[in-house]
Backbone as a chain_set.jsonl record, in Angstrom:
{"seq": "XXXXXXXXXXXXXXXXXXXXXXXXXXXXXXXXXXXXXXXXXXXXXXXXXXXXXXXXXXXXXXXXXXXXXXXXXXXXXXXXX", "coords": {"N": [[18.386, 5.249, 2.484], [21.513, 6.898, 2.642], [23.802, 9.568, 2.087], [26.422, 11.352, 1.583], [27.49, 14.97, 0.815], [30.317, 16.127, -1.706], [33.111, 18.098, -1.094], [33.559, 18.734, -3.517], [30.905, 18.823, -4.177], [30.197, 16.103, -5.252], [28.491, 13.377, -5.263], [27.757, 9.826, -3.838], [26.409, 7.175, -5.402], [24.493, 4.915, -3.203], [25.711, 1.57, -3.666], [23.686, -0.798, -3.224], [21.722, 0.684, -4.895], [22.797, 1.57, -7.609], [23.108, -0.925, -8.36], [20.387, -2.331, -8.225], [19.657, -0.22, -10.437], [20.836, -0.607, -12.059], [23.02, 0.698, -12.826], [26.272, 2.206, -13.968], [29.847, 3.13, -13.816], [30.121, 6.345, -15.771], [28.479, 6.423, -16.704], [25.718, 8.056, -17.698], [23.726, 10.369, -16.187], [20.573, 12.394, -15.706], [19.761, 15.203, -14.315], [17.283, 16.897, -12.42], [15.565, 19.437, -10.692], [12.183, 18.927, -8.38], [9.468, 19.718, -6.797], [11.148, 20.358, -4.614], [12.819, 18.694, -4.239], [15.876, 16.577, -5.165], [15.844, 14.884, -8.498], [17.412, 12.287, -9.748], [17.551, 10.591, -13.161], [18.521, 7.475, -14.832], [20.006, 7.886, -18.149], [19.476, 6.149, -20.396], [21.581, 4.403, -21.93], [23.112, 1.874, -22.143], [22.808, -0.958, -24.383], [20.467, -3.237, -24.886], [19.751, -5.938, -23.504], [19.633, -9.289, -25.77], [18.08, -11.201, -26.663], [16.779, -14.801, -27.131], [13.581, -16.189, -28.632], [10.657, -17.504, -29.186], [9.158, -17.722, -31.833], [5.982, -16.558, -32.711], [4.262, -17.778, -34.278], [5.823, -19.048, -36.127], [7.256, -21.028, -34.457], [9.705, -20.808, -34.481], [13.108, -20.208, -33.303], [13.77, -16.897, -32.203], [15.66, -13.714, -32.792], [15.266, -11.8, -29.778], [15.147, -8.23, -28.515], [13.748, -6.229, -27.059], [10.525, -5.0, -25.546], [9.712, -3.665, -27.355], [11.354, -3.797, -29.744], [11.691, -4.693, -33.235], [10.849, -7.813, -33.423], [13.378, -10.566, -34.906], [13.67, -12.859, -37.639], [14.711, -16.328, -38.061], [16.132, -16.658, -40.274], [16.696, -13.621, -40.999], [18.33, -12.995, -38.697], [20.321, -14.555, -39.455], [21.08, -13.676, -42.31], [22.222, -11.26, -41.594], [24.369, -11.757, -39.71]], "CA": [[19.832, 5.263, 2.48], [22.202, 8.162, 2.911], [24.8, 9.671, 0.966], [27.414, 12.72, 1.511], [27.725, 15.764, -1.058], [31.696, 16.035, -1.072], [33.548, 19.44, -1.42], [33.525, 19.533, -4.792], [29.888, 18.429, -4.468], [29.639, 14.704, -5.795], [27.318, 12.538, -4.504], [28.056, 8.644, -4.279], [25.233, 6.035, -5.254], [25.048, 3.42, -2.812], [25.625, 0.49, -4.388], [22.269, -1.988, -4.034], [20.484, 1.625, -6.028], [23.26, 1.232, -8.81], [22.397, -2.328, -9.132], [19.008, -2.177, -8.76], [19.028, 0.173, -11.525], [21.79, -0.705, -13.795], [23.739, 2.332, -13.454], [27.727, 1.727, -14.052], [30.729, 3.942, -13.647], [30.392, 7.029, -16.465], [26.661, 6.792, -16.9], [24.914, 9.671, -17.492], [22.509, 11.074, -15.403], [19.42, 13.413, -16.212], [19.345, 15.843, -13.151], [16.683, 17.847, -12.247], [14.85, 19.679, -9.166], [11.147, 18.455, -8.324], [9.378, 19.904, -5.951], [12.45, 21.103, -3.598], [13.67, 17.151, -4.026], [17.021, 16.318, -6.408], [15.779, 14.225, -9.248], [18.12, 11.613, -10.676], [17.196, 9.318, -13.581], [19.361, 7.471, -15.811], [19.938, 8.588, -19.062], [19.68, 4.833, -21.109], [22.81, 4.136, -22.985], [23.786, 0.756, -22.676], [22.341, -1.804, -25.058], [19.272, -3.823, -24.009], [19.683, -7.618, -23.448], [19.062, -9.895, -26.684], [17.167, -13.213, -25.927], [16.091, -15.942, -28.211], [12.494, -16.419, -28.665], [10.073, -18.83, -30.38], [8.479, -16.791, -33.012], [4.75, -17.26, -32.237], [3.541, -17.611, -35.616], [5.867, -20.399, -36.749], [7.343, -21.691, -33.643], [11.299, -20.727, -35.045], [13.538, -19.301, -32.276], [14.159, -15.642, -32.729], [16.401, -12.909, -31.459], [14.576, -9.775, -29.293], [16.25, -6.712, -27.612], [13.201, -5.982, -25.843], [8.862, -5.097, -26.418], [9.751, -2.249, -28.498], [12.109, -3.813, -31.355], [11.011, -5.828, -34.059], [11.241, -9.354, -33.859], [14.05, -11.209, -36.38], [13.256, -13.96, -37.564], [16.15, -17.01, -38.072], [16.766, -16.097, -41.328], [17.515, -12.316, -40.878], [19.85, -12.86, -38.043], [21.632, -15.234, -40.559], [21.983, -12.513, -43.191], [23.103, -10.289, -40.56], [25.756, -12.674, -39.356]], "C": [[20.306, 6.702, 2.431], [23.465, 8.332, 2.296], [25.412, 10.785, 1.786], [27.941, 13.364, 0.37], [29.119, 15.557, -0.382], [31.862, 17.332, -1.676], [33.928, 19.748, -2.634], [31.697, 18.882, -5.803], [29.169, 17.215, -6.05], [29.206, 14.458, -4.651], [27.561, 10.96, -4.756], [26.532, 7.942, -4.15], [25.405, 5.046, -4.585], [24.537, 2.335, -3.82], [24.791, -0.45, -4.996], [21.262, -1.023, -4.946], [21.692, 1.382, -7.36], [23.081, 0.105, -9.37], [21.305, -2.505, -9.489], [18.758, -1.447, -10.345], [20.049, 0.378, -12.703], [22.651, 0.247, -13.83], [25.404, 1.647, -13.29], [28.785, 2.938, -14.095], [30.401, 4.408, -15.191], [29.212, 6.723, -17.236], [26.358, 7.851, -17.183], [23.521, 9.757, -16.65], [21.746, 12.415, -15.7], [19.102, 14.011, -14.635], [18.567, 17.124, -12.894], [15.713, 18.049, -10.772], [12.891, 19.743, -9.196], [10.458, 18.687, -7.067], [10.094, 19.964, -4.425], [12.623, 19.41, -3.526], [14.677, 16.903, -5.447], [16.585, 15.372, -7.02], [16.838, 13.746, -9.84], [17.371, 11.026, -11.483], [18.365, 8.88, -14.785], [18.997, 7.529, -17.06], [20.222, 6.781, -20.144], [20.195, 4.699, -22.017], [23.456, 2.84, -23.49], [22.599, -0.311, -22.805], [21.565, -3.219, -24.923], [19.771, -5.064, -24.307], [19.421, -8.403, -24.703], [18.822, -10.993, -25.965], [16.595, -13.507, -27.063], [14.916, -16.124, -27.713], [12.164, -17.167, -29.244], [8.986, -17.503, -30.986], [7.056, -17.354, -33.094], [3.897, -17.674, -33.521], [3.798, -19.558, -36.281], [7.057, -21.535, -35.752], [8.829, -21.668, -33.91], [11.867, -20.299, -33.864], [13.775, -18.46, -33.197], [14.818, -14.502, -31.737], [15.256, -11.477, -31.027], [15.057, -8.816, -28.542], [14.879, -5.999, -26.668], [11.376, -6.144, -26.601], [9.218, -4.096, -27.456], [10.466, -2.459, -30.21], [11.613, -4.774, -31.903], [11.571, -6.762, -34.134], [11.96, -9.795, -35.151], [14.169, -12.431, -36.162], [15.035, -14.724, -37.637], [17.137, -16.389, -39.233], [17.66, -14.771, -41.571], [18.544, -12.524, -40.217], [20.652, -13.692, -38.493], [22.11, -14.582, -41.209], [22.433, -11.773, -42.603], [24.653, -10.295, -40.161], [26.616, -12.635, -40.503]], "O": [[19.514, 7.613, 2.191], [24.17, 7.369, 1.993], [24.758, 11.117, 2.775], [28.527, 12.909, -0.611], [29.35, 15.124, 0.747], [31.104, 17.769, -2.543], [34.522, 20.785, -2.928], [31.372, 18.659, -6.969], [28.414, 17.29, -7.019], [29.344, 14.936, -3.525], [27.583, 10.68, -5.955], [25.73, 8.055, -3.223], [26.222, 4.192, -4.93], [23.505, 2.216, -4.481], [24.737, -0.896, -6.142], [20.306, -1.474, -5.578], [21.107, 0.832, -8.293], [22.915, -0.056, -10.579], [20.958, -2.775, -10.639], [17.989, -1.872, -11.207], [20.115, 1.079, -13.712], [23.06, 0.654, -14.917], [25.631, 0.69, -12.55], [28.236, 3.927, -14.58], [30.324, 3.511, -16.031], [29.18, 6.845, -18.46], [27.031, 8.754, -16.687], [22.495, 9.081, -16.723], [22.384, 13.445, -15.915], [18.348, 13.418, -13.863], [19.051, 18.238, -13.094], [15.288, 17.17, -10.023], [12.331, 20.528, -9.962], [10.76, 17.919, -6.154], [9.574, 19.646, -3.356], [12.481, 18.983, -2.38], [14.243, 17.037, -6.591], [16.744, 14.398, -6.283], [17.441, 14.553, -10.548], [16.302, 10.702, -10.967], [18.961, 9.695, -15.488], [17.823, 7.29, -17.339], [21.377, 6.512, -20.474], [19.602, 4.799, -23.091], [24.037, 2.6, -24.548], [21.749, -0.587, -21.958], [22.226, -4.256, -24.864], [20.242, -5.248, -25.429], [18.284, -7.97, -24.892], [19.281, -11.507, -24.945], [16.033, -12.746, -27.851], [14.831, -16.25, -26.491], [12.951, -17.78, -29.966], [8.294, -16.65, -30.429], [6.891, -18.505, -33.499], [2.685, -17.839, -33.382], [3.097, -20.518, -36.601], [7.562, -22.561, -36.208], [9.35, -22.703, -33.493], [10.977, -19.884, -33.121], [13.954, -18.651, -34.4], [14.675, -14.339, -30.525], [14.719, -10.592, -31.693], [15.47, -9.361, -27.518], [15.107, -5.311, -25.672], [10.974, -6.841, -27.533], [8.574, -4.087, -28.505], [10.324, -1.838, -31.264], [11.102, -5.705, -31.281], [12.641, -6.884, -34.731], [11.483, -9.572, -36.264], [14.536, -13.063, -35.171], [16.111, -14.166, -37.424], [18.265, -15.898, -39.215], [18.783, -14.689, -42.068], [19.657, -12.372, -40.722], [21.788, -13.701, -38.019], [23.335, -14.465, -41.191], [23.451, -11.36, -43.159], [25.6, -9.509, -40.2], [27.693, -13.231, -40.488]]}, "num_chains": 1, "name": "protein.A"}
């Protein structure tokens, strides 16, 4: 795909790469130069997905935000609430 710098040198994302990768009006972007090619990547700000799970242990649903955060069980996200 193809883009145009504009005279005050922006650059527009086409659209199916902002979806593809989540990016939304007033994102941040991490820009840097890589072997004479413009590196974008986004800069991850907005707040990962929660999903209910079954808690493999004792078969409870539970909430998770992704592999990285610790599983809560029913109970916690009750005292939470």
């Amino acid at each position: 795909m193809q883009t145009r710098v504009s005279a005050k040198g922006q650059v527009v994302l086409p659209g199916p790469i902002r979806r593809r990768l989540g990016i939304h009006a007033g994102d941040l972007l991490d820009a840097a130069v890589h072997r004479g090619r413009i590196l974008l990547t986004p800069c991850k700000t907005h707040p990962r997905k929660a999903r209910i799970l079954a808690d493999p242990l004792t078969g409870l649903p539970v909430l998770s935000v992704g592999p990285e955060a610790p599983l809560l069980s029913s109970k916690q996200v009750e005292e939470m609430l």
